[in-house]
C-alpha positions, 0 to 999 in steps of 0.5 A: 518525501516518496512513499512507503511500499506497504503490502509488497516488495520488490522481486528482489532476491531473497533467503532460503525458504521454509513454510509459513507454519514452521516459522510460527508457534503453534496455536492460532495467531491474532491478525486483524488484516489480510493482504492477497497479492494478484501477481498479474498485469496487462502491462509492466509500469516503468515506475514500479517495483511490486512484484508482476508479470506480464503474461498470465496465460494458463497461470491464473487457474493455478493461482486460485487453486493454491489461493484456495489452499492457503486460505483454508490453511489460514483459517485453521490458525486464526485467532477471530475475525479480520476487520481488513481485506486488502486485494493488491498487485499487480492488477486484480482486476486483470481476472475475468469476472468469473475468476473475481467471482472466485477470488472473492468466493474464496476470501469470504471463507475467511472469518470477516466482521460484520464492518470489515473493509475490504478493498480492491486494487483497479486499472482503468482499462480492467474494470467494467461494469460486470466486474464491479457488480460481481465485486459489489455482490461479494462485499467488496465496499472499497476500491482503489483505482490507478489514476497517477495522472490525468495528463496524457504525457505524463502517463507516456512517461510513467509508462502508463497505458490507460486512457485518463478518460476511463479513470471516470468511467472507471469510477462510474462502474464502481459508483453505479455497481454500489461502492461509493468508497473509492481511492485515487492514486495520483503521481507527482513530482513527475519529470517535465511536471510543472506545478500547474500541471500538478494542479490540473491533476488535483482539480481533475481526480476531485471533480470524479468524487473520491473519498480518499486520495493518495498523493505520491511523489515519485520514487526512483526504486532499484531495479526499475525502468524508470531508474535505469531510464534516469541513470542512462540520461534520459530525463532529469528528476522533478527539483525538489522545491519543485516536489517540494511546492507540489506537496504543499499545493497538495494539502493546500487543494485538498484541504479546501476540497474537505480533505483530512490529511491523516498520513504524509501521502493520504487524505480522505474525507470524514471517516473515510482512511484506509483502516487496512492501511492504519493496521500497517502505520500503526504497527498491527498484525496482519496475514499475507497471502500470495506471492512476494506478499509481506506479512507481520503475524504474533512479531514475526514478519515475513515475505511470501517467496517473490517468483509464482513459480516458486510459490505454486510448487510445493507440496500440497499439504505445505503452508506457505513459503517464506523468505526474510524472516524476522523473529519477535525482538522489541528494539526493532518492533519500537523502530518500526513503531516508531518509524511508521507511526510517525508518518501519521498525522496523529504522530507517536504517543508518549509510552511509546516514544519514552520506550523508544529512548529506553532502549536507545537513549541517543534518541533522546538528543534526536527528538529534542534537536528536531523539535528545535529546528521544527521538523517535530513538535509536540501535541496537547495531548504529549504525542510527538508529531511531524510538522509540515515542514518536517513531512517534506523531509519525513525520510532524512528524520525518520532516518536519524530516529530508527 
C-alpha cells in the first residue's frame, strides 16, 4: 500500500535551475490548484521526507517577502481563478498569527472562486486559538491536522512530539474559530502496532468528528531517520498481513462510521473529499509555490528548487527557480494519468484507458491478467478500477501498468 507524496518532494538533489518564466511559453497558463510550501518545523519527524527545517530564526520575514514576489509574478500569468488553495510543509502554522495574518493576506490577491477550498496543514502544539480566528477571517474553510496516532509510544517512535491530547484541542480551536471542515492524518502499519491498537487510533480520531481522514501506512522513504533506524536494526517493519489487516479494519471502521472511501488512503463524508487533492488524482493543472514545491502547469511539470537559500537569492525581477523539468509529451501524461486516476475509487474511464493501450498495446495483456487474477475490475459505467484486494497491492499493479 503506502501513500503518494503529492504537493513536495524530498530534498533530493536535483538539476540546473532556470526561472519559472523561461520554461513556460508565453501567455497566461490555466491551473486550477495552487500548492505553497512553508519550509519550516519546530521539529524534524523521523518518517518524513518533504522538505523542512528546523531553525526558522530570521527566515521567516524573507519567506513572505519572496512569497509576496511570486505571487504577484503568478498573478500576471493566470489564466482565471483557482478553485483550490493548498498551504502544506512543513508546519504552516509554525508562523506567529501576525505571519499567518500575512501569509493569508498575500494569497488572496490571487484570483479564487467564490467556492474556492482553501486548506491549511496544522500541528497539534502550533495551532491556538488566535491562529485559527485569523485563519477562519482570511477564508481559510479547510484544515488538515497531523494526528498520525493517539498512542503515545507510537508517536516516540515516529518521533512525533505532540501530545494526543491536543489533537482535540486542536480541533476545538478550528471548530470554534468557524471551519467544521477538518482532516486527520492517521499512521499505520507502525513498528510494534498491534491491530487492536490501530483500532484505538481509529476509534479516537472518529470520536474528535473530522470530515475527512487520511489513513497512511508507513513508508520507509530514502534518506529519512526512520530508514536509516530500519537499516541499522533498530526495529522490525509492521508484517504485511499485519498492514494488510489494518487496511481492512480501516475501511470496515469508517465505512460504519458513514465514511465514503474515494482514494486508496482517503475517506470523507458526503461531499467532503479533498477537491485540491482530486486535481493532483485526477491529473489537472496546478501552480506551486515555495521551495521544494511541485507543480504541473499547460503539460509542464516542475519542482521549485529543494534548499531556502536557493530560492530566496535571485534576482528580484526573476520568476522562480526550477528543477526537474519535463516538457509537455502525452505518453508519460497517460501514465500519470493512468497511475493516478487508479488510486481513485472511481477508477480510469474508458477514453483514457483505450488511449493508454494505443500508445503501449502491452497494456492491453496487463489490464486483461489483473482483471483475471481480480486485482481489477470493470464498472457499469466501463471504467477500470481497483478492487479491494487490488487496493492492497496498488504499487505492484500500478507498477506493471505505467
Amino acid at each position: 500500500m503506502g501513500s503518494l507524496r503529492l504537493h513536495d518532494e524530498s530534498a533530493k538533489p536535483a538539476g540546473v535551475s532556470r526561472p519559472l518564466g523561461h520554461v513556460l511559453s508565453a501567455g497566461n497558463a490555466a491551473a486550477r490548484g495552487l500548492y505553497i510550501h512553508v519550509p519550516f518545523c519546530f521539529h524534524k519527524c523521523h518518517y518524513c521526507d518533504f522538505y523542512s527545517f528546523v531553525d526558522r530564526e530570521g527566515q521567516s520575514g524573507a519567506y513572505l517577502a519572496q512569497l509576496e514576489r511570486d505571487i504577484d509574478w503568478l498573478r500576471s500569468r493566470m489564466a482565471g481563478p483557482l478553485d483550490t488553495v493548498f498551504v502544506g510543509g512543513g508546519t504552516p502554522t509554525l508562523l506567529s498569527a501576525s505571519e499567518l495574518t500575512r501569509l493569508t493576506e498575500l494569497i488572496r490577491r490571487v484570483p479564487l472562486r467564490d467556492d474556492v477550498e482553501w486548506t491549511l496543514e496544522a500541528n497539534p502544539e502550533t495551532i491556538d486559538a488566535e491562529k485559527a480566528s485569523v485563519l477562519a477571517a482570511a477564508g481559510v474553510n479547510r484544515i488538515s491536522i497531523g494526528a498520525q496516532s493517539f498512542n503515545p509510544r507510537h508517536l516516540k517512535t515516529l518521533e512525533r512530539w505532540h501530545d494526543p491530547a491536543n489533537v482535540v484541542r486542536a480541533a476545538g480551536f478550528v471548530r470554534d474559530a468557524g471551519i467544521a471542515n477538518f482532516n486527520l492524518d492517521l499512521i499505520f502499519g507502525i513498528p510494534g502496532q498491534t491491530i487492536d491498537e490501530w483500532r484505538a487510533d481509529l476509534d479516537a480520531a472518529l470520536a474528535i468528528g473530522p470530515e475527512h481522514l487520511s489513513c497512511y501506512g508507513l513508508t520507509y522513504e530514502p534518506n529519512t531517520a526512520m530508514t536509516k533506524r530500519l537499516l541499522k536494526g533498530d526495529f522490525e517493519p509492521c508484517e504485511d498481513e499485519v498492514e494488510a489487516e489494518m487496511y481492512d479494519a480501516t475501511r470496515a471502521v469508517l465505512a460504519d462510521a458513514g465514511f465514503a472511501q474515494y482514494e486508496i488512503s482517503n475517506f470523507a463524508r458526503a461531499g467532503r473529499e479533498c477537491r485540491h487533492n482530486l486535481v493532483y488524482w485526477r491529473n489537472e493543472p496546478w501552480w506551486a509555490i515555495g521551495p521544494s514545491a511541485s507543480g504541473f502547469v499547460a503539460g509542464h511539470r516542475f519542482k521549485v528548487v529543494p534548499r531556502l537559500g536557493d530560492w530566496l537569492g535571485r534576482g528580484i525581477d526573476d520568476s522562480q527557480p526550477v528543477v526537474d523539468v519535463e516538457l509537455p509529451d502525452e505518453r508519460r501524461h497517460v501514465s500519470e494519468a493512468l497511475m493516478l486516476g487508479l488510486r481513485l475509487m472511481e477508477g480510469i474511464d474508458a477514453t483514457l484507458e483505450r488511449r493508454a493501450v494505443e500508445l503501449e498495446p502491452a497494456r492491453a495483456a496487463v489490464f486483461a491478467r489483473a482483471i483475471a487474477d481480480g486485482l481489477l475490475e470493470r464498472t457499469g459505467a466501463g471504467s477500470l478500477r481497483f478492487t479491494h484486494r487490488g487496493a492492497m497491492l496498488a504499487n505492484e499493479v500500478l507498477a506493471q501498468v505505467v
